[in-house]
Every structure is written in structure tokens, then in C-alpha cells.
C-alpha positions in Angstrom: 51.2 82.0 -104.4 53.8 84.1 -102.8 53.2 87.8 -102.7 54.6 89.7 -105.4 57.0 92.3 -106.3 55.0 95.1 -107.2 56.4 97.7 -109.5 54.8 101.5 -110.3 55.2 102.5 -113.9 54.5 105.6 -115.7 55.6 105.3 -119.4 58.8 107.6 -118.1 62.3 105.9 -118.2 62.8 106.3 -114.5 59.6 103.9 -114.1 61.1 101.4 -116.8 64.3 101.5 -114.8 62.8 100.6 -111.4 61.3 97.8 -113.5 64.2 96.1 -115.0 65.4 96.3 -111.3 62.0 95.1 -109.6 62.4 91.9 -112.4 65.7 91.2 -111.5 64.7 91.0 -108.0 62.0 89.0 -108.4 63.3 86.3 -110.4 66.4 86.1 -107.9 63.5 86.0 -104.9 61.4 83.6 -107.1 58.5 85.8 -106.6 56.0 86.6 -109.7 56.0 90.2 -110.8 53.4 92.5 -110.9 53.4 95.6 -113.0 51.5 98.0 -112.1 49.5 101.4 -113.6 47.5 104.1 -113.0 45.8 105.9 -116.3 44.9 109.0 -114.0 49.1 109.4 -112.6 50.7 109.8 -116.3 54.1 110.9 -116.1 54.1 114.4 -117.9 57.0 113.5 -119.9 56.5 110.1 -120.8 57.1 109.9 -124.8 53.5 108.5 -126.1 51.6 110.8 -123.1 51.0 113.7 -126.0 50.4 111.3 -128.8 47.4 109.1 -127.6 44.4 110.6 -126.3 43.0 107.3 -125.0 44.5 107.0 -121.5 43.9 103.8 -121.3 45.5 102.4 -124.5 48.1 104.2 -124.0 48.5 102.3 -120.3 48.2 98.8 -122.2 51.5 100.6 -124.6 53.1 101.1 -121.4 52.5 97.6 -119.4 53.2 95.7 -122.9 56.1 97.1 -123.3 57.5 96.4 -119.7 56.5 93.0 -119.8 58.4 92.5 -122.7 61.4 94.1 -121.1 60.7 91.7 -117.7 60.3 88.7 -120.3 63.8 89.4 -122.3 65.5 89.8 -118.8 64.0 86.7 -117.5 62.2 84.1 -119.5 60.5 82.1 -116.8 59.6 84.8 -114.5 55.6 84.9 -114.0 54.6 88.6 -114.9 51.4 90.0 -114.5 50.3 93.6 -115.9 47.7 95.4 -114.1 45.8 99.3 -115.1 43.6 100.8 -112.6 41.5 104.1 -112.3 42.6 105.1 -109.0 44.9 108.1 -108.4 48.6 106.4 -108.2 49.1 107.1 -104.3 45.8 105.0 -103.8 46.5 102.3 -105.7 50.1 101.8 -104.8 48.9 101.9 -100.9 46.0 99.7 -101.4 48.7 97.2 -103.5 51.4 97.5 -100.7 49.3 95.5 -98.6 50.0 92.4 -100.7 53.2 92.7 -101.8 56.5 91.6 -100.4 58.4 94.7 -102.1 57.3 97.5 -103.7 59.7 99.3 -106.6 59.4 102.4 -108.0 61.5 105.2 -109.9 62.9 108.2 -109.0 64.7 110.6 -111.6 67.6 111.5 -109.5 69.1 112.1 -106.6 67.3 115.7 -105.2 64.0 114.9 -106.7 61.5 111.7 -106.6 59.8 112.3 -110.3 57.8 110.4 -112.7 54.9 108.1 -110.8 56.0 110.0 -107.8 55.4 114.1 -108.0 55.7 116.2 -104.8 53.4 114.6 -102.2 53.1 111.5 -104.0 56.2 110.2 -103.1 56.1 111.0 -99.4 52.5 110.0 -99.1 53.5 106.4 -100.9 56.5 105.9 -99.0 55.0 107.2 -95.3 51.7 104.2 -95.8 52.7 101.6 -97.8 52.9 98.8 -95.7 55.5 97.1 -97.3 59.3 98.0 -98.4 59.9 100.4 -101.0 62.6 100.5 -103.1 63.2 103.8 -105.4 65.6 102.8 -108.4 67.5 106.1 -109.7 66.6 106.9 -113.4 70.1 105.5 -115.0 72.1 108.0 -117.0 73.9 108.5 -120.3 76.9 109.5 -118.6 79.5 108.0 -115.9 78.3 109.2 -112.4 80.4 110.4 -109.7 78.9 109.6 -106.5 79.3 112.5 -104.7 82.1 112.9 -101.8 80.4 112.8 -98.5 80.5 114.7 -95.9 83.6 113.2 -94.6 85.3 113.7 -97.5 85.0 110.1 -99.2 85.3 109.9 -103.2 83.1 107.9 -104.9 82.6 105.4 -107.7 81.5 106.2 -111.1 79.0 104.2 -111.9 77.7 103.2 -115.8 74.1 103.5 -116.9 74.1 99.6 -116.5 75.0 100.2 -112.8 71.7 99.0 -111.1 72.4 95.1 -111.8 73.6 93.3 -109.6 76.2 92.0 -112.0 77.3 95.2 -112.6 80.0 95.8 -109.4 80.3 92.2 -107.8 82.2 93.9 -104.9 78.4 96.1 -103.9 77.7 95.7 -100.4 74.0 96.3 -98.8 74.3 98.5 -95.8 72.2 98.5 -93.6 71.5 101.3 -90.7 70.5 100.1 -87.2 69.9 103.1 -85.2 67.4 101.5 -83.3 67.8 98.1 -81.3 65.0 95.4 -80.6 62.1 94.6 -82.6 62.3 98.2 -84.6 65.9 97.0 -85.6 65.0 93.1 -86.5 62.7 94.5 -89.1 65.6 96.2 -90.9 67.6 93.3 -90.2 65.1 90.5 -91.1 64.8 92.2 -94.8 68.9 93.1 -95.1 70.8 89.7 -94.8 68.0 88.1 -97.2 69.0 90.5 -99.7 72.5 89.5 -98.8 71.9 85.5 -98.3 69.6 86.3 -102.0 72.5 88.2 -103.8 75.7 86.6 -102.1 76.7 89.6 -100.8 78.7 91.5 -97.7 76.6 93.3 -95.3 77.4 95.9 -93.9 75.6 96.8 -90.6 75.9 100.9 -89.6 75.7 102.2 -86.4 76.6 106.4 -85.7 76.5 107.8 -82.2 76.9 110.9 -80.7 80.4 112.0 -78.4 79.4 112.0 -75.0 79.0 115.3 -72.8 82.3 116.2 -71.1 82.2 118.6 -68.2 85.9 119.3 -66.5 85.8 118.4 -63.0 88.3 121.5 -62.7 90.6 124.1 -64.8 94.0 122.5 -64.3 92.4 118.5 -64.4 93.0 116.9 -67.4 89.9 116.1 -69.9 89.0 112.4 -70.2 87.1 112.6 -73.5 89.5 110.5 -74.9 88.8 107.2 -72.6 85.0 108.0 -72.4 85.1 108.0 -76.4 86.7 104.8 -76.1 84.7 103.3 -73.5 81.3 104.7 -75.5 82.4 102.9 -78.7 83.1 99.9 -76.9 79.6 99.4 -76.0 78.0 100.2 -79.1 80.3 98.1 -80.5 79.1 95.5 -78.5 75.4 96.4 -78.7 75.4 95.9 -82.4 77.3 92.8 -82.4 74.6 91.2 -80.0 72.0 92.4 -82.3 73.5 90.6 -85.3 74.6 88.0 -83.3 70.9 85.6 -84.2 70.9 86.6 -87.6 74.3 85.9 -88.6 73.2 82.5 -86.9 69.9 82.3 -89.3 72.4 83.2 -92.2 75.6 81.9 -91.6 76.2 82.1 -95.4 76.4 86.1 -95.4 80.0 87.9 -94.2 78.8 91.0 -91.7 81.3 94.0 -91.4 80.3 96.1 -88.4 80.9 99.5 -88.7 80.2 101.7 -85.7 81.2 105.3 -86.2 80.9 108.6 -84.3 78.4 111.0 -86.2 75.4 112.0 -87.4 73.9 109.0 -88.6 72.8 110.3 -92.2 76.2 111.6 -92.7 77.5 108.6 -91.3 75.1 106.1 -93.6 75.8 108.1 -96.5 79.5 107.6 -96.2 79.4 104.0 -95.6 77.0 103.4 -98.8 79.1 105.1 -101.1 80.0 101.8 -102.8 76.8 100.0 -102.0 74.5 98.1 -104.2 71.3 98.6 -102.0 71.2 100.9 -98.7 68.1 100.0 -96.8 67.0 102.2 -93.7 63.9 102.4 -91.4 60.2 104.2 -91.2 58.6 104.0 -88.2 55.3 103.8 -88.8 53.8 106.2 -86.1 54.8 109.3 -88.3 52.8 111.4 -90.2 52.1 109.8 -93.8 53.6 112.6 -95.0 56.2 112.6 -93.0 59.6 110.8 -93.1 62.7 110.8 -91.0 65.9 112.8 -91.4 67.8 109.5 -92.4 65.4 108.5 -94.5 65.0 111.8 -96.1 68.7 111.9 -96.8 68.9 108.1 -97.9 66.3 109.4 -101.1 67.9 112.5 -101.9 71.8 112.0 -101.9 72.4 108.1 -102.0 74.0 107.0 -104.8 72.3 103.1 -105.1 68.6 102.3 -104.5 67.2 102.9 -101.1 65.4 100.9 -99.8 62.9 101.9 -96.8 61.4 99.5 -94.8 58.3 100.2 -92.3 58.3 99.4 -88.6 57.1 100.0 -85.3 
């Protein structure tokens, strides 16, 4: 059997949300589901926490009710519900070994809450050996995705917003800072999302100005043709870098988009539409530990993040 999608809950909404997305994912993948909790990780505002004193009935509440949800979203998809002892970083680690995707929920952008407090979250998304996706909590209210840092507005977006159905026009962006093997990884997982979901990809790529020294005070500057002959060549880096996969997935429309910038600025403003962002974690860095892009991704995207481990 293939590996499964493997989703964290907690009894909180956020959890319940990341669910509805992990089902959808997995039914569109073909993949069985697996629902996963931890009696020791409650979240500390899940509604029936204060009510039931057995921990562990009140984890079989929890996973009946999300296979129910998973079962009304998708009659046919193979769901499996699983309660363990072990403190929720443990057990989603140990799990992430034998997954294809991991899925959990986060309560909004500034704050991973819910099955992931504090550490949890950074320990979890610095050794799972897998991809994990964090699903925003969805809210009552229209969202404004905020305007980036180049001044970009944003799309509201409805509490229905995670679907896939929900904006048919979502792109997944993808960032490749890094070329090579590091960059296949992020690649590899990207276009099937986009071959899986018939959507646009978008491939990212920021880079810095180069250094300009004047050869002289009355000689004029040349930043403008070295910026020119700089963007050229990532230009052309990225396109050979996509150039195998686009053969491997002829199906899925690439837009390259090479910009000059910080690259979480520049990611941020590329995703502003997106339906999925997915970045890299290399997997040499603390556990603890993740990179400035990364670290931006979780806090300020507006879509689920995904973060996918490599070398």
C-alpha cells in the first residue's frame, strides 16, 4: 500500500481544518489517510478537553469525529484513525518516516497553535522526514492577505478558501533558491501538486544586485547593464533547471519569475494569490532550527506552506 497522508489532530478547529485539507489531498493523490493523535498533546482549548477526564475517550471523540468529516468529503477514501501515548513531537517524527505528506494546523498566520505549541512546531518541522504542510485555521470573516513588502494587495479569501475548488485561478509557487539535487527535491514535489491539481506553477527565483565599484568620479555607472546581464543568467539558470521537469510533466504551464530581492520578500509577493507555497529545509540544521524563508513562509503566507526536507 502506498504511504499515507498523515494528518495531526488535536480536537482544536485548526487541527480539523488541516484535516479536511490532508483528505482532500489524499483522495486527489489516491493515497489512504491516516489520522493521527496524541492523548498526552491535547490542545488546551479544544471544546470536550475540560469535559472528559478520560484522555483517551476523549481521543476516540476526536478521531471519530474526523473520520466522519474525511468520510462526508470523500466516500471512497481509505481512512485509518490512530491514538498513541507518545508526546505529539515523538509520534509525528516517528510517523513522518512513512508517510508521503504530513498535514497539520496552525491558528494563524504569527503563531503555529493547537498540536503544535512553541517548540513543538519547530522541533516537528526541523525532523520530520517527510513534507509538512501547515493548513491556517479558517476564519469567520473575509481575509485580506496582507500587502507585501512591495506593496502588492491581496485577495480576500472566505473561510471555504483552503479547497482547491475554492479560487480555480490558485497557482503553487514554488521557491528555488538553490540549484541541483537540493532544488529537484522542491521541484520533484511542486509540479506533482500541479500535474495532481491542474494547476500553474509558478517557479521563484530572487537575487541580489551585484556590487558596483566606479572605476572613476566622472565615469559613468554601469549598474544598469550588469543588472541586466545578472538577470539574464539567472533567468537562464532557472529555465535549465525546469527544463527536465516540464519534460516529465508536459501537462503543467510554468511561469518563471526571477526577481531582484530578498527572497522571502520576494516569495511572499509572488504567493499572494497562491493555493499552496512550498519552500525548502535543508536537513543539516538544527532541529530546532529553520531557515529565514521558511520562517517567513509559516508566519506571513497567506495559503498553506508547504516545507519540504533536503540535503
Amino acid at each position: 500500500m502506498a504511504a499515507p497522508v498523515v494528518v495531526g489532530l488535536d480536537g482544536s478547529e485548526a487541527s480539523l481544518t488541516a484535516e479536511r485539507w490532508a483528505a482532500d489531498e489524499a483522495a486527489a493523490r489516491g493515497l489512504p489517510l491516516h489520522l493521527l493523535y496524541s492523548w498526552v498533546s491535547q490542545a488546551l482549548d479544544a471544546p470536550l478537553a475540560q469535559e472528559s477526564p478520560d484522555k483517551h475517550r476523549y481521543g476516540d471523540q476526536v478521531l471519530g469525529a474526523a473520520q466522519e468529516i474525511a468520510h462526508k468529503l470523500h466516500p471512497d477514501l481509505s481512512v485509518t484513525t490512530e491514538q498513541v501515548p507518545e508526546p505529539a513531537v515523538q509520534a509525528l517524527v516517528e510517523h513522518s518516516g512513512q508517510a508521503t505528506l504530513m498535514v497539520l494546523g496552525s491558528r494563524g498566520r504569527g503563531a503555529l497553535a493547537g498540536f503544535l505549541l512553541g517548540s513543538v512546531s519547530l522541533h516537528v518541522l526541523g525532523r520530520a522526514e517527510c513534507p509538512v504542510v501547515t493548513v491556517r485555521a479558517r476564519e469567520r470573516d473575509t481575509e485580506r492577505c496582507g500587502a507585501n513588502e512591495k506593496g502588492g494587495k491581496g485577495r480576500g479569501r472566505s473561510e471555504d478558501a483552503w479547497g482547491w475548488d475554492a479560487d480555480d485561478a490558485a497557482e503553487i509557487v514554488v521557491g528555488v533558491q538553490d540549484l541541483g539535487p537540493a532544488g529537484d527535491t522542491l521541484l520533484d514535489f511542486a509540479f506533482v501538486a500541479a500535474d495532481t491539481h491542474h494547476r500553474k506553477l509558478r517557479a521563484v527565483r530572487a537575487w541580489g544586485p551585484p556590487t558596483v565599484v566606479s572605476p572613476g568620479p566622472t565615469a559613468p555607472p554601469t549598474l544598469p547593464d550588469e543588472i541586466t546581464l545578472f538577470t539574464s543568467g539567472e533567468e537562464a539558470a532557472l529555465a535549465e533547471a525546469l527544463a527536465p521537469w516540464q519534460t516529465t510533466f508536459p501537462g503543467v504551464e510554468v511561469i518563471q519569475h526571477v526577481e531582484s530581492g530578498a527572497a522571502a520578500p520576494v516569495l511572499l509577493g509572488a504567493a499572494c494569490h497562491a493555493g499552496l507555497l512550498v519552500v525548502g529545509r535543508r536537513t543539516h540544521r538544527s532541529p530546532t532550527r529553520l531557515g529565514p524563508v521558511a520562517h517567513a513562509a509559516l508566519h506571513h503566507a497567506c495559503c498553506p506552506v508547504a516545507v519540504v526536507p533536503h540535503g
